[in-house]
C-alpha positions as CSV (number, residue, x, y, z in Angstrom):
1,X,-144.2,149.0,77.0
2,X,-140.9,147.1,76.7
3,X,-139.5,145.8,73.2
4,X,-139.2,142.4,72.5
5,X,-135.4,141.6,72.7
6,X,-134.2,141.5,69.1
7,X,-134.2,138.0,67.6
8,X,-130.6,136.7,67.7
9,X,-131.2,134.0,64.3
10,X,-132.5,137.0,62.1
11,X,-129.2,138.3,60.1
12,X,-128.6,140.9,57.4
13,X,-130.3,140.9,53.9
14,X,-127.8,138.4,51.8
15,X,-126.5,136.5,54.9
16,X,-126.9,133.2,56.0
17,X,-125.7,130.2,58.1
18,X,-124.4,127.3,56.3
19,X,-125.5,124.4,58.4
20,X,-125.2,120.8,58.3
21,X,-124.7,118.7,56.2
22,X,-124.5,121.6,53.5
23,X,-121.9,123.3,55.0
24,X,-119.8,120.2,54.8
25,X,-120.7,119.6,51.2
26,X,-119.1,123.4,50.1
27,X,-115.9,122.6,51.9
28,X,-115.2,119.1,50.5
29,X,-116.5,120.2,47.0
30,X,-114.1,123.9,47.6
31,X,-111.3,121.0,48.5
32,X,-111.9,118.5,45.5
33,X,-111.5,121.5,43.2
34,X,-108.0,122.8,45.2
35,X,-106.8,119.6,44.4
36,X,-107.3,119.4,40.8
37,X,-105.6,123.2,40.3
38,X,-102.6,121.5,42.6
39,X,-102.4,118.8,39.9
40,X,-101.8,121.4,37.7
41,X,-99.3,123.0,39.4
42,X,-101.3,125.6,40.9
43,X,-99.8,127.1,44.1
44,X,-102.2,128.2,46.6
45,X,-102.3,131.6,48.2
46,X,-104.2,132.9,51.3
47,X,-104.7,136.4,51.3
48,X,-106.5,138.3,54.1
49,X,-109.8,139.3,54.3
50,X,-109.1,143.2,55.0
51,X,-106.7,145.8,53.3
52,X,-105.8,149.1,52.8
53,X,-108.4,150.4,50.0
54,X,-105.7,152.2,48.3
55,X,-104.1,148.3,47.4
56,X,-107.0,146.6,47.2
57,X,-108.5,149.1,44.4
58,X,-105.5,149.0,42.7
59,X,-105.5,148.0,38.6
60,X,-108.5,146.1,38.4
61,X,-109.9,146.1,41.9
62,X,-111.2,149.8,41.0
63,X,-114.0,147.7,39.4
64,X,-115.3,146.2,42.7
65,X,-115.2,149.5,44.4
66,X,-118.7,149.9,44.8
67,X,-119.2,147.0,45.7
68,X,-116.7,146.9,48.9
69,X,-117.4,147.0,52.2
70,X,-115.0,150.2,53.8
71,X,-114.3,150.5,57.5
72,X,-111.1,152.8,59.3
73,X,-108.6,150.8,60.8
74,X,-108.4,152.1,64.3
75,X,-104.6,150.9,64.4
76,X,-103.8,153.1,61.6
77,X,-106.4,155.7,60.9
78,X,-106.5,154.4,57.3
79,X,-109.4,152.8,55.4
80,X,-109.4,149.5,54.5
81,X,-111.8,147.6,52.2
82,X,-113.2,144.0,52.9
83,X,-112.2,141.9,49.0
84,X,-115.4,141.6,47.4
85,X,-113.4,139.6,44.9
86,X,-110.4,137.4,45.6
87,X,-108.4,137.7,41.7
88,X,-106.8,141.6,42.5
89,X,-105.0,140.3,45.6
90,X,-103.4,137.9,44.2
91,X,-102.3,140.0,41.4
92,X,-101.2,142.3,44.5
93,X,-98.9,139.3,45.8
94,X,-97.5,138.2,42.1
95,X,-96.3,142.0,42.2
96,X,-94.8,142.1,45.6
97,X,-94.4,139.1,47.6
98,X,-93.5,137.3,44.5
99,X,-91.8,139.4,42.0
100,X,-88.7,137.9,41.8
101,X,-90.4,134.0,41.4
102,X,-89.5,133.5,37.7
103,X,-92.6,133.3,35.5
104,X,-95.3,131.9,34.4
105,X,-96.4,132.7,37.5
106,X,-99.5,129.6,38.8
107,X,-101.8,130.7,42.0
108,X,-104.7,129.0,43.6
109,X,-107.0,130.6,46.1
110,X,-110.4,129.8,48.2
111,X,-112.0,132.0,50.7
112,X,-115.0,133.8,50.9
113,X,-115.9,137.5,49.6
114,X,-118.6,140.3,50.6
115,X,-120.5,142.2,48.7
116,X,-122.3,145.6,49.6
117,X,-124.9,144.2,47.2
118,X,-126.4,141.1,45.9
119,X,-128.3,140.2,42.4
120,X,-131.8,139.2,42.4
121,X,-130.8,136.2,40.8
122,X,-127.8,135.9,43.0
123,X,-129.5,137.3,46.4
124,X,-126.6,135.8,49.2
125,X,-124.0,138.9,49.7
126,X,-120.9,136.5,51.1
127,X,-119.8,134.4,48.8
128,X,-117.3,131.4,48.5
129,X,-114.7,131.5,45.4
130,X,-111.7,129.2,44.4
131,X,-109.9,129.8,41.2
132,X,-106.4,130.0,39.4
133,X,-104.3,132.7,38.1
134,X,-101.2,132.3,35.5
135,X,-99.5,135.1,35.4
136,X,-96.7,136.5,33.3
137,X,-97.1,135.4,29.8
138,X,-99.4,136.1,26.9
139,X,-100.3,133.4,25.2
140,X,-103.2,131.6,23.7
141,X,-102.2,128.4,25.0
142,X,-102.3,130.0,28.8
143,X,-105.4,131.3,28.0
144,X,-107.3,127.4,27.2
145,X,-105.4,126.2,30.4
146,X,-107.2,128.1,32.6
147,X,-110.4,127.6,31.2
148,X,-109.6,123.5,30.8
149,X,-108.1,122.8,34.2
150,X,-111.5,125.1,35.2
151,X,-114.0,122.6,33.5
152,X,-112.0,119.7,35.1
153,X,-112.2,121.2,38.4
154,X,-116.2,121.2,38.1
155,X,-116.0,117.6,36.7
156,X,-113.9,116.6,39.7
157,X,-117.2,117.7,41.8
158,X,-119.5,115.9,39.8
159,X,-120.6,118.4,36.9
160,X,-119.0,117.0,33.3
161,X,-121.5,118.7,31.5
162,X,-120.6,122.4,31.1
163,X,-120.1,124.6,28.0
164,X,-117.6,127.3,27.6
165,X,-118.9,130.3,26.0
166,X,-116.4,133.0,24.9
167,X,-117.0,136.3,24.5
168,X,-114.3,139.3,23.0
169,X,-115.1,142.5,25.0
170,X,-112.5,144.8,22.8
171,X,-113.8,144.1,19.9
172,X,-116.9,145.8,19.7
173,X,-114.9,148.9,21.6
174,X,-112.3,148.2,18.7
175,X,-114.6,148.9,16.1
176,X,-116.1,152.0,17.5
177,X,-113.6,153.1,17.6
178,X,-112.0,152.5,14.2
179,X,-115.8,153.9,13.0
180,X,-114.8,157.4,15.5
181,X,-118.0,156.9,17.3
182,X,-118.3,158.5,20.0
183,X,-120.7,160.7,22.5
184,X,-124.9,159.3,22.2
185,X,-124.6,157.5,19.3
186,X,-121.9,155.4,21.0
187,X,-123.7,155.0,24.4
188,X,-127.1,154.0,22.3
189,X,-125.0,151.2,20.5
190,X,-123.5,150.0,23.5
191,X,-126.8,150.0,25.0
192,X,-128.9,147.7,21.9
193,X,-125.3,145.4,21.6
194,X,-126.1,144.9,25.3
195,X,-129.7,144.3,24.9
196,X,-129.0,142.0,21.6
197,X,-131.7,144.5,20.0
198,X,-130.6,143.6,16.6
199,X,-132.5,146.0,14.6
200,X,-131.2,148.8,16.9
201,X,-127.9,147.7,16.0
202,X,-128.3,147.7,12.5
203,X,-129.6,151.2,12.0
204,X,-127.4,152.4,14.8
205,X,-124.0,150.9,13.1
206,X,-125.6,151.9,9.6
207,X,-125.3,155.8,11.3
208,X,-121.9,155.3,12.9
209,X,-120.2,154.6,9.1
210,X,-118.1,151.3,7.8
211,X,-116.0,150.9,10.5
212,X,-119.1,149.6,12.4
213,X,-121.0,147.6,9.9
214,X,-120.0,144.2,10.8
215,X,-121.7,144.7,14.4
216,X,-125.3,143.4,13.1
217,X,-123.8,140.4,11.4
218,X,-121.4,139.4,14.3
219,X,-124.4,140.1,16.8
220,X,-126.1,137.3,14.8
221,X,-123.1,134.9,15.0
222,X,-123.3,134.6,18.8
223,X,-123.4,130.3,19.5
224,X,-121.7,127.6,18.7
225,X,-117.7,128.5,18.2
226,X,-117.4,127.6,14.5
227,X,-120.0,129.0,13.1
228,X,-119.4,132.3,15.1
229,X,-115.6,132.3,13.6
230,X,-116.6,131.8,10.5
231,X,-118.6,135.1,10.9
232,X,-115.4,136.7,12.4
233,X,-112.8,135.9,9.3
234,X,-115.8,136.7,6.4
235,X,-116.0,140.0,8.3
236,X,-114.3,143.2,7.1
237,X,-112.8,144.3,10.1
238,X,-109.9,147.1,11.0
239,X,-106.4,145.7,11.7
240,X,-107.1,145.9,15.7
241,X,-110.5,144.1,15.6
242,X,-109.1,141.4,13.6
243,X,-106.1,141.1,15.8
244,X,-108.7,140.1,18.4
245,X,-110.6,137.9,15.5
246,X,-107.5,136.1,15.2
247,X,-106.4,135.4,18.6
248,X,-109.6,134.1,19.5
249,X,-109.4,131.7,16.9
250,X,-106.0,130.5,18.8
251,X,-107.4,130.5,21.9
252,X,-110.5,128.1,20.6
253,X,-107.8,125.9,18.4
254,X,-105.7,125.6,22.0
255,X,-109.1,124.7,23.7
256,X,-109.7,121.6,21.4
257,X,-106.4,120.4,21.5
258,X,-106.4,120.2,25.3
259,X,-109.9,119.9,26.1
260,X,-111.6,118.4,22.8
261,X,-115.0,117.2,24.7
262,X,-115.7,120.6,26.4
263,X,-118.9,122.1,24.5
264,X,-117.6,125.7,23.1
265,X,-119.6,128.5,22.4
266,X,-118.2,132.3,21.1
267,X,-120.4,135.8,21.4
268,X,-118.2,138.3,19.6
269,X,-119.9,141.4,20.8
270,X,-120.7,140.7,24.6
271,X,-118.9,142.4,27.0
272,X,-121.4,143.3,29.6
273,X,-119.7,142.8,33.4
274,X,-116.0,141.9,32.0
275,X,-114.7,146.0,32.4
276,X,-111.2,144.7,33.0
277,X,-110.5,142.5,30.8
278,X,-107.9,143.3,27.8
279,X,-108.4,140.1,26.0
280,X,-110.9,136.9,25.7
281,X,-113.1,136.7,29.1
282,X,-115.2,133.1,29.6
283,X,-118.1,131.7,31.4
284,X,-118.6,128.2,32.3
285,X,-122.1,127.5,32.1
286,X,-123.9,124.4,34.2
287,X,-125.7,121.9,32.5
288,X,-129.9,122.9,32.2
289,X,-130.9,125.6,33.8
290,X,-127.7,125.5,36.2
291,X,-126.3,128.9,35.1
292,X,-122.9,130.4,35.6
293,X,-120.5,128.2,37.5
294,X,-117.0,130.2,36.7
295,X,-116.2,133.5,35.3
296,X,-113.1,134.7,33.9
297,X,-110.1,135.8,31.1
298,X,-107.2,137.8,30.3
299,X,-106.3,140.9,32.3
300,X,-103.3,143.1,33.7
301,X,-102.0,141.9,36.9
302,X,-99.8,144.8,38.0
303,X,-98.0,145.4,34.7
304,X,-97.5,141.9,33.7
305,X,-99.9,140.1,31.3
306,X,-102.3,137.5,33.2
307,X,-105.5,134.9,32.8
308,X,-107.5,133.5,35.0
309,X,-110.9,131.8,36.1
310,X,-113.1,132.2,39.7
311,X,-115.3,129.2,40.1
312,X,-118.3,130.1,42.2
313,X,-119.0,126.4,44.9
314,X,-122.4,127.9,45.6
315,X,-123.5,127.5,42.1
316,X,-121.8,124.7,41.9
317,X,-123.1,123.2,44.6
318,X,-126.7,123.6,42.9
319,X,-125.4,122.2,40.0
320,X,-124.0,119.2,40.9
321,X,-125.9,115.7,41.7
322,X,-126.4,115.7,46.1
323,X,-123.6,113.0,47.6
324,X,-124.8,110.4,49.7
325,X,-124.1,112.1,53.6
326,X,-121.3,110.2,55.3
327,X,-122.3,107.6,57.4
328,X,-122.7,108.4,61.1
329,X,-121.6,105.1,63.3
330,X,-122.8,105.2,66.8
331,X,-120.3,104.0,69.3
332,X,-121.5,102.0,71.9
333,X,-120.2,103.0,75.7
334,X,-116.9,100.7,75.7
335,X,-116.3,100.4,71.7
336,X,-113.1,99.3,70.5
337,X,-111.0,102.1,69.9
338,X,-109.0,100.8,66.8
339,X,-112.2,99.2,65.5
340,X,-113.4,103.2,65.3
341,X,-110.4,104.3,64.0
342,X,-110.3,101.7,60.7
343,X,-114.2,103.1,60.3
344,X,-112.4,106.9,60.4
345,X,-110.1,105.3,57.7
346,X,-113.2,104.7,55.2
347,X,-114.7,107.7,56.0
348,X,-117.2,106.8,58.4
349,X,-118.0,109.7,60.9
350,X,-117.9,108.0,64.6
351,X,-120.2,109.4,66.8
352,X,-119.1,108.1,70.7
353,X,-121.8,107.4,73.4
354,X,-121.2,109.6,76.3
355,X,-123.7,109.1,78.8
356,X,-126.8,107.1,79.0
357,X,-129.1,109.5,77.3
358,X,-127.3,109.4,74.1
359,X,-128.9,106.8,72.0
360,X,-128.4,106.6,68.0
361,X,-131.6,108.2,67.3
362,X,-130.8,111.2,69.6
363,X,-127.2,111.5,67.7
364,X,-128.6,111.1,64.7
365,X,-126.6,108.6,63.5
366,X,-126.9,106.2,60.4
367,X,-124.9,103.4,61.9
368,X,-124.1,101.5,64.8
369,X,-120.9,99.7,65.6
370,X,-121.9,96.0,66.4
371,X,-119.3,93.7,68.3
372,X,-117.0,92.8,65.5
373,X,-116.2,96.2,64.9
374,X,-118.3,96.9,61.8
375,X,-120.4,99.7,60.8
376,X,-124.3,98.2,60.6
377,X,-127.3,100.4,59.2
378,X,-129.7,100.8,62.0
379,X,-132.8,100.4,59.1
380,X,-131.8,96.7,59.1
């Protein structure tokens, strides 16, 4: 009994084809944001797909590690990793290719990244990403560009309504360890902060001693950015944890003053899937039940103090309002040739008759070109 030959369409858990006109869609809306991070003066970088593991784990990128594809470079004999995330090679190139390029340092990337796993609320395993990167200089005000020229990005692709939500992942580390907790009752309060099991908190940071005791009331100040720093400066908190207090509150003040419509929201204690970051980290939630749109914060890129975001298109493409498809104008056997190219010019897509058998229904096209030259629906 022979096998059936294997089915060539079927493809890998978490891979798919992109196919028309959605596959169009990613790259103008991947495009539309580019152009908003080159307003900003935002250079863009390409860096390959493929390195040596022992680069691309470097600093941060020893966060993604499990999540890397690995294979042996047969030119080599070295292993190299395929980037599951695009944000530690360009810290790579600020440190190498571009050291002596005086800082602040202002990179732009978009490409795609693999995972070895996907989420079951994210399933898809490759991955488009764009995002910025200013590197070189520690300062509040660096930190609310990224996240501002971020939002504007999405609003460029249609999606205005987003809200920022800031979270501080030293500070509940800070105070544990101002409190000297350590061992189980440490891992048990990381757990409940995690879970927002405020009761477990409570007793847990009651055990741990005073260093810890404003954890329950700073769990409950998680939401809008006011009323959440309020919380922070009533709090008793050890000269570390309130150096993180305070430079929130900068960030926040620096957000408003360049970005005053952008909805704000601050979670003091989160710091669930932000392991590298040293300073504020941010999400850029959609509007309803879009979800997360762009990740990011402050980090070490090399040695040198850096912030940045990584907008995800896919959810953004979810999240934003469909665009009418271009128009497709059939051309006629014979159609005049600069008549076509002024419908290019508006962004008309021309669609030429090359034999007999192509008719506009077969072409699927929108449009046919009538003897002036114009573009006329076929519905009419």
């Amino acid at each position: 009994m022979t096998e059936d030959p294997p089915n060539p369409a079927l493809l890998p858990a978490g891979l798919m084809d992109l196919l028309p006109p959605e596959a169009e869609r990613e790259a103008a809306l991947v495009e539309a944001m580019a152009e908003v991070f080159a307003r900003h003066g935002y250079e863009r970088v390409k860096p390959p797909l493929l390195e040596f593991e022992d680069s691309l784990f470097a600093g941060g990128g020893a966060a993604l590690a499990e999540q890397t594809f690995r294979l042996m470079d047969p030119v080599s004999q070295r292993m190299m990793g395929l980037r599951a995330d695009t944000t530690p090679q360009v810290a790579r190139i600020a440190a190498t290719r571009l050291a002596g390029i005086p800082r602040p340092l202002r990179l732009s990337y978009a490409g795609q990244v693999l995972r070895v796993r996907g989420t079951q609320i994210a399933p898809s395993r490759q991955l488009p990403q764009a995002g910025i990167e200013l590197i070189g200089v520690d300062l509040a005000e660096a930190d609310a560009e990224v996240a501002a020229v971020a939002a504007e990005a999405l609003a460029a692709v249609g999606i205005a309504e987003v809200t920022l939500d800031i979270t501080l992942p030293r500070l509940s580390p800070a105070l544990l360890d101002a409190a000297g907790v350590e061992g189980e009752v440490r891992r048990r309060l990381a757990r409940a902060l995690d879970r927002k099991d405020a009761a477990a908190v409570a007793a847990l940071a009651a055990e741990a001693g005073p260093a810890a005791q404003p954890l329950p009331a700073l769990l409950g100040a998680a939401g809008p950015a006011d009323g959440a720093l309020a919380a922070l400066e009533a709090a008793s908190l050890p000269s570390a944890a309130r150096a993180i207090a305070d430079n929130a509150a900068r960030v926040i003040e620096a957000l408003r003053a360049r970005a005053p419509g952008l909805r704000i929201t601050l979670d003091p204690v989160e710091f669930r899937g932000f392991r590298y970051h040293t300073g504020v980290a941010f999400t850029l939630f959609g509007p309803g039940n879009a979800g997360e749109l762009a990740r990011g914060g402050r980090y070490i890129s090399g040695e040198e103090p850096a912030t940045g975001m990584t907008l995800y298109p896919e959810a953004a493409l979810r999240a934003a309002a469909a665009r009418p498809p271009r128009p497709r104008v059939f051309l006629p056997h014979g159609a005049d040739a600069a008549a076509a190219l002024a419908l290019r010019e508006r962004g008309h897509a021309t669609v030429p008759q090359l034999s007999p058998a192509d008719t506009p229904a077969r072409l699927r096209c929108t449009h046919i070109m009538d003897e002036a030259g114009a573009a006329r629906p076929l519905s009419e």
